[in-house]
C-alpha positions as CSV (number, residue, x, y, z in Angstrom):
1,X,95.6,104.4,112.6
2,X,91.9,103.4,112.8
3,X,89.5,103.5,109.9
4,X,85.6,104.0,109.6
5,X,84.0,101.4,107.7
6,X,81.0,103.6,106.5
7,X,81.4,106.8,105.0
8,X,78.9,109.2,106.1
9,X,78.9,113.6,106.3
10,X,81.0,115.5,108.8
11,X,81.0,118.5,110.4
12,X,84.5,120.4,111.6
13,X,83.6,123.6,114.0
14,X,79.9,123.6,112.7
15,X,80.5,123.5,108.6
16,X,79.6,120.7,107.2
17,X,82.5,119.4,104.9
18,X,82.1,119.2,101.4
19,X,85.6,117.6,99.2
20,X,87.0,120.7,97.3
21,X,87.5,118.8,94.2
22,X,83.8,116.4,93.4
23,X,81.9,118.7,95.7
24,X,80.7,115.0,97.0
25,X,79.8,115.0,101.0
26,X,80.1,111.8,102.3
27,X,83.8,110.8,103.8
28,X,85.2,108.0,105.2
29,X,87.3,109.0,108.5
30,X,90.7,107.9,110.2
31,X,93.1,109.6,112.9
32,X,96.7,109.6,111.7
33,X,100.0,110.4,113.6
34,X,101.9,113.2,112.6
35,X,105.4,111.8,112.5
36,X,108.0,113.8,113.1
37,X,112.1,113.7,112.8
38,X,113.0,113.6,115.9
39,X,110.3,111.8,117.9
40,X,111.3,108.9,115.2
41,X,114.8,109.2,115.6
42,X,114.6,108.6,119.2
43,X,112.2,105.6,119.3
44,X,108.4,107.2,120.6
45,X,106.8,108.4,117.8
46,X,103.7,107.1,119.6
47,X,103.7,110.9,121.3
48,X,103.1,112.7,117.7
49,X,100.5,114.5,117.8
50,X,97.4,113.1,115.9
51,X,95.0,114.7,113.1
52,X,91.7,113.6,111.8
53,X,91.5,113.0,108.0
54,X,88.7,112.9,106.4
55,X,88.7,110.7,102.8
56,X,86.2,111.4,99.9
57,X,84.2,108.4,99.0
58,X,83.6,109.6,95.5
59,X,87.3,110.6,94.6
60,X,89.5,110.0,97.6
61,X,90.5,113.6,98.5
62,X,91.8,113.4,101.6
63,X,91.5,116.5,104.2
64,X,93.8,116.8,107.4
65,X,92.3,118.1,110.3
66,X,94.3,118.9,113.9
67,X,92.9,119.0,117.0
């Protein structure tokens, strides 16, 4: 999991993102693995699939975002 240091605004498919709860627009980013069950239960949850989240520098909403 890998974490931008400066929070900045986003777009996702050509909206600009704005946090649903402060209305605040600058987020900090980091990809995330999607665990699942079974991929951890036999030893490669390294082949999860990945989303993008996208954290709220005012309040610390955090939005998930596949690809």
């Amino acid at each position: 999991m890998s974490t931008s240091n400066e929070p900045r605004e986003h777009s996702v498919q050509g909206k600009m993102l704005e946090c649903p709860i402060c209305n605040h627009k600058r987020f900090y980013t980091r990809r995330t693995l999607m665990n699942t069950p079974a991929m951890t239960f036999f030893g490669i949850e390294w082949a999860n699939k990945e989303a993008t989240n996208y954290i709220c520098e005012h309040c610390g909403y955090v939005m998930w975002f596949m690809t």
